[in-house]
N, C-alpha and C positions, 0 to 999 in steps of 0.2 A: 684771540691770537693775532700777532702781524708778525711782518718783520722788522720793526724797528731794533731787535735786537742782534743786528748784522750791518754792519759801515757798509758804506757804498761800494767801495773797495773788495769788500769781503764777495760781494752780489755780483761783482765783474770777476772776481778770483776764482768763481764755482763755476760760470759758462768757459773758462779756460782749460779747463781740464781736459785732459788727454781720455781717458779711461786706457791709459797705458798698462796700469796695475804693478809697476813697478815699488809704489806702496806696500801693496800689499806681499811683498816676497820679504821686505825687513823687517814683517810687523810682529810682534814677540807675542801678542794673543793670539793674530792667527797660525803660530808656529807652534803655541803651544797646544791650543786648540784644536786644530785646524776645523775651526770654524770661518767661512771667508765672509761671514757678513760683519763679522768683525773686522773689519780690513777697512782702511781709510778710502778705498774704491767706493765697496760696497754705500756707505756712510756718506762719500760724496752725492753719489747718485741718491741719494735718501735725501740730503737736505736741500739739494735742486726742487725736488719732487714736492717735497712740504712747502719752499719759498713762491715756488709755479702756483701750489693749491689754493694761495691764498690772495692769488692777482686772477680778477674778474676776467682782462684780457687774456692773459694764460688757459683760462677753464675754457673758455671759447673756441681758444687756435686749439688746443688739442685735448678738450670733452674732458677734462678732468675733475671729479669732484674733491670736497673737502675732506681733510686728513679726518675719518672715523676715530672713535677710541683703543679698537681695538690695535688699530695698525700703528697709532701714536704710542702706545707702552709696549710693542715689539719694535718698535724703531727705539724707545728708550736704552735698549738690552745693549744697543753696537754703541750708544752717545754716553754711556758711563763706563762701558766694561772694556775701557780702555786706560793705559797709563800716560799718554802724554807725553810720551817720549822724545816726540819731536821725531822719529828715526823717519813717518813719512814724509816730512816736509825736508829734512834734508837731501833723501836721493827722487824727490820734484822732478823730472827735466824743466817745467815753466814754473817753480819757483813761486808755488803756493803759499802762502804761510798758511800752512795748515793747522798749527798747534793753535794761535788766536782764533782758527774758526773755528776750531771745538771744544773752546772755550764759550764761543757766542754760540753755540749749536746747544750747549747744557745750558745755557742763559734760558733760551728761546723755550726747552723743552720744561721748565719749571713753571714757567709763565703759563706755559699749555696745560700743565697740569698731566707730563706724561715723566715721571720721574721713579727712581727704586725709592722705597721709603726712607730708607737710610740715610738721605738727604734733608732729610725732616728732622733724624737726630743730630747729623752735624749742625745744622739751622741752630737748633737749641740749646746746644753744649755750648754752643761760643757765643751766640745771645748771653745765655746764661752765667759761666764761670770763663771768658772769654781765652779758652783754649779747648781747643776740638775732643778733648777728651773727656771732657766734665770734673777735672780733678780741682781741687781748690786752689784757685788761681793764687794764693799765698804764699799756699808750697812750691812756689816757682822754682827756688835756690836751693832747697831743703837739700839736694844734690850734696853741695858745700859739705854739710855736717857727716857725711860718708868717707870725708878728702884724711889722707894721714895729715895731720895737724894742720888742721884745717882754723882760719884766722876766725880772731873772736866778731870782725866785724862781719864775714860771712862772705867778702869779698861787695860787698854794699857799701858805696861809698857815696857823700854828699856831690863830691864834687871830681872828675878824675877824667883825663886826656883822650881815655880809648874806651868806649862800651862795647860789652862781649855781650850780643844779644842770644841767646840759647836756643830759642827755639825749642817748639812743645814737646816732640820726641824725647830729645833729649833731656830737657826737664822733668820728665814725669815719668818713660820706661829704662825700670834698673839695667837692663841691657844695652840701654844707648847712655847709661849717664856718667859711665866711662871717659866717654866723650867730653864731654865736658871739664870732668875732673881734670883728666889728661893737660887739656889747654889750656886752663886755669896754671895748673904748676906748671908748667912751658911759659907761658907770659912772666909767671914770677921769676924764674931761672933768667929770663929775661930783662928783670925791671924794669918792666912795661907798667905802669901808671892807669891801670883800669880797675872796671866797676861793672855788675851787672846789675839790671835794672830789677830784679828779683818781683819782686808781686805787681807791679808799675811795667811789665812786659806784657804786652799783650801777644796773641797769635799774631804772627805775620801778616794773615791773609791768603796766603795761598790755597786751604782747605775750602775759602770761600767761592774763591773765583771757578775752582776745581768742582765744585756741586752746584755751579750755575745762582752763584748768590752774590752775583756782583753790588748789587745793592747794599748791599752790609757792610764794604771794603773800606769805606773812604772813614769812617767812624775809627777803625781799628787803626789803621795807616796815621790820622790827625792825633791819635792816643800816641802813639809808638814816638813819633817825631817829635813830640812835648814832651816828652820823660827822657829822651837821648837830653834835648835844649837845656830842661832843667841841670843835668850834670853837669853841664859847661864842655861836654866832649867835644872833640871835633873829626874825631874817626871813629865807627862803629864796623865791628869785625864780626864775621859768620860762620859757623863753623859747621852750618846747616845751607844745602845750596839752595832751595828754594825759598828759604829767608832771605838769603842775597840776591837769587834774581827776582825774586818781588821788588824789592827795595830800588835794583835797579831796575829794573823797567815801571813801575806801578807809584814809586813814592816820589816827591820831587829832592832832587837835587841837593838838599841842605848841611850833609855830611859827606865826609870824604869815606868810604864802604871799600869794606875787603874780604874776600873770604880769606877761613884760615891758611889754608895753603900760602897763599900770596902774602902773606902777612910774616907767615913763619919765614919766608923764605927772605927774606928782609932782613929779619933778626940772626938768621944763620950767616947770610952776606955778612955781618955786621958782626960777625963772633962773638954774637950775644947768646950762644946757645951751643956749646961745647957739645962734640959725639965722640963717644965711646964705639970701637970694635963690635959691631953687632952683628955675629956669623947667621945669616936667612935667605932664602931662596924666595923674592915675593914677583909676584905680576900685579898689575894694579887694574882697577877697576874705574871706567869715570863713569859717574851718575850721568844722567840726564841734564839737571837744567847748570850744571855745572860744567859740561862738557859743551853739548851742542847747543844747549843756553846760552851761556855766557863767553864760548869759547874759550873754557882757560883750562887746556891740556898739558902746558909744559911745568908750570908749576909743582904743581904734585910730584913729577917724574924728574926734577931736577931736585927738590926733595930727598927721594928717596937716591937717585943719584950719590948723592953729598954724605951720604951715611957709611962708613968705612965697615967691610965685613958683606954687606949685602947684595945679592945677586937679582938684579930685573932681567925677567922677561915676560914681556909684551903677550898681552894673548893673543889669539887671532883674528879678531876684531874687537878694535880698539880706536881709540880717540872719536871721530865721529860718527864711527862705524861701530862705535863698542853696544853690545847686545845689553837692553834697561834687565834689571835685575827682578822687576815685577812690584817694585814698591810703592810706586808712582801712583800720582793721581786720582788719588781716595780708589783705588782698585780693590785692595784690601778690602776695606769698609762692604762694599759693592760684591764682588766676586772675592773670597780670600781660596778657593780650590784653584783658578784660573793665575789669582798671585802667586800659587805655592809653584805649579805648574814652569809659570816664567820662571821661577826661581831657579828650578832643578835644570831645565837646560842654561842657565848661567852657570852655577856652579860644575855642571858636568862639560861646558868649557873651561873654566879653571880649571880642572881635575888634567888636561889632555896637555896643559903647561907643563906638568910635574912640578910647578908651586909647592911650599909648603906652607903660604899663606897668601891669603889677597886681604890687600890692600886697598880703600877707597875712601873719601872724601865726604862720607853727608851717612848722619845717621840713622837717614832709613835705609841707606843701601846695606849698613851692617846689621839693623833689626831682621830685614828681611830675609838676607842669606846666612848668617847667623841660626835664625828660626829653623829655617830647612835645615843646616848642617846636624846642628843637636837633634834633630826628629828624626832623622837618618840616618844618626852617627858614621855621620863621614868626618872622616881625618884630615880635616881641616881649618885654619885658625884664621880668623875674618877678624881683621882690625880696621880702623880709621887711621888716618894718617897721622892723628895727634899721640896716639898712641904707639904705632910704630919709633914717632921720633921722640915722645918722651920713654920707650925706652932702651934709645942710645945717648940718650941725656948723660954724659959724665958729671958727675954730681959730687 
């Protein structure tokens, strides 16, 4: 064990902390929980304690011995059975980035060898058929042949200006591949000039970085970037947000990157994408790395704006205060009663809108609140934004 898996940065960013616990009053496991050692507090004060244990000078000034085994796989339980939401690094008062430290905190604790097993099967799924679910990485597109007239070339092209990278969710669970469908006919209604990169797509990477497998990343990332190049694109579009903030934070530079929101909304600018009267009552929901990620709030909501017939309103926390929906962060995988949990106080926020649908942007946000709605038969209709807008498509 050391700490090489922590920037220097990271080691000055952990003796900064307040123990304010203002963290832990936004944090969506401990709310769902209310377990507080689940709390970005709790966790801070854990990974001082492990980085203390392992400097000779530390064990001196104050008698500490080395992290045992036992206390290292209950310290594992607070470093994965979280989503990543970002929400405690937002309301920081000193302006920790906390999301990168718990990121290098599941780095560290792999290395240690104090991990849930289940990290051992992400390892292998994407070793393996290089998408987190172990599905045949062939049937990437397979999607396509679900599409009403759907093209003979499957949307696979040699060569074509805009790659729509999918993302494994949507690729592989029939519940998200709506999604896809959706923005596939939106670009065409469009004459937009894309292609997706179908079996030659790899995972993004985020599953990896997510279960402390940063090592694996830069393989998948050098794969991805050579199969956009090969097409000749020069913009690659997302319609999955942690695809896109992978890209932009983790990949270099070498396309111009959008998510779909920002994209579509371009093409609407541009009367590339005619609306029809669509009478709906929706609130919108932002994910996490598309929200407090990447900061891109107004898109979506001018969006849906733009659509004639429909009524926004805002929940009651929202944009970077918007409450994570429980999808996050390989949590599922990990804890899926504590996912289901987050879930149902999101949704029973939406409910308090008088919504008759929400709205969001990344197709785990609609696998996950989705799942809960149907299991509860709550009267409620959970869309992606590609879907709301292709259907006020005038066609």
């Amino acid at each position: 064990m050391g700490n090489k898996d922590y920037h220097f940065r990271q080691l000055l960013e952990m003796e900064a902390c307040t123990n304010c616990q203002v963290c832990a009053e936004v944090c969506p496991a401990v709310a769902a929980s209310g377990d507080g050692e689940l709390s970005a507090v709790f966790r801070m004060k854990g990974v001082k304690d492990l980085v203390r244990s392992r400097s000779a000078f530390f064990q001196r000034l104050f008698r500490r011995e080395t992290w045992e085994e036992e206390r290292g796989k209950h310290f594992s339980g607070t470093s994965f059975r979280c989503t990543l939401c970002g929400n405690c690094q937002e309301v920081c008062p000193v302006g920790i980035r906390l999301k990168d430290l718990w990121l290098s905190l599941r780095q560290d604790m792999v290395h240690s060898g104090f991990y849930p097993k289940k990290i051992e099967m992400i390892r292998d799924n994407l070793a393996r058929s290089r998408n987190v679910f172990d599905e045949e990485n062939e049937e990437r597109a397979e999607w396509v042949e679900d599409m009403r007239d759907a093209p003979d070339d499957g949307f696979i092209k040699e060569r074509a200006e805009v790659v729509y990278f999918t993302g494994c969710v949507a690729a592989y669970f029939p519940l998200a591949q709506k999604i896809p469908m959706a923005l596939a006919e939106l670009l065409e209604a469009g004459g937009v000039d894309f292609t997706l990169l179908g079996e030659e797509e790899w995972c993004c990477g985020f599953p990896l970085l997510g279960a402390g497998l940063k090592e694996m990343f830069r393989e998948f990332a050098d794969h991805n970037l050579e199969a956009v190049r090969e097409k000749g694109a020069s913009r690659v579009i997302f319609a999955c947000p942690s695809c896109y903030q992978m890209w932009r934070e983790y990949y270099p530079a070498r396309f111009r990157i959008s998510h779909a929101t920002q994209y579509l909304l371009e093409l609407l600018g541009e009367g590339r994408i005619p609306l029809k009267e669509t009478p709906l009552k929706v609130t919108y929901h932002d994910p996490c790395d598309l929200g407090r990620g990447a900061r891109e709030f107004d898109a979506p909501r001018e969006i849906i704006r733009n659509i004639p017939g429909v009524t926004f309103v805002e929940l009651p926390r929202n944009r970077e205060n918007c409450r994570c929906c429980g999808g996050g962060g390989n949590l599922e995988m990990i804890d899926a009663k504590l996912s289901a949990e987050i879930a149902r106080a999101k949704i029973e926020e939406i409910q308090s809108t008088g919504a008759q649908a929400v709205v969001t942007s990344c197709q785990q946000c609609v696998r996950t609140m989705t799942t809960f709605v149907r299991r509860n038969k709550i009267p409620l209709e959970v869309m992606d934004i590609t879907q709301l807008v292709l259907r006020a498509l005038d066609r």
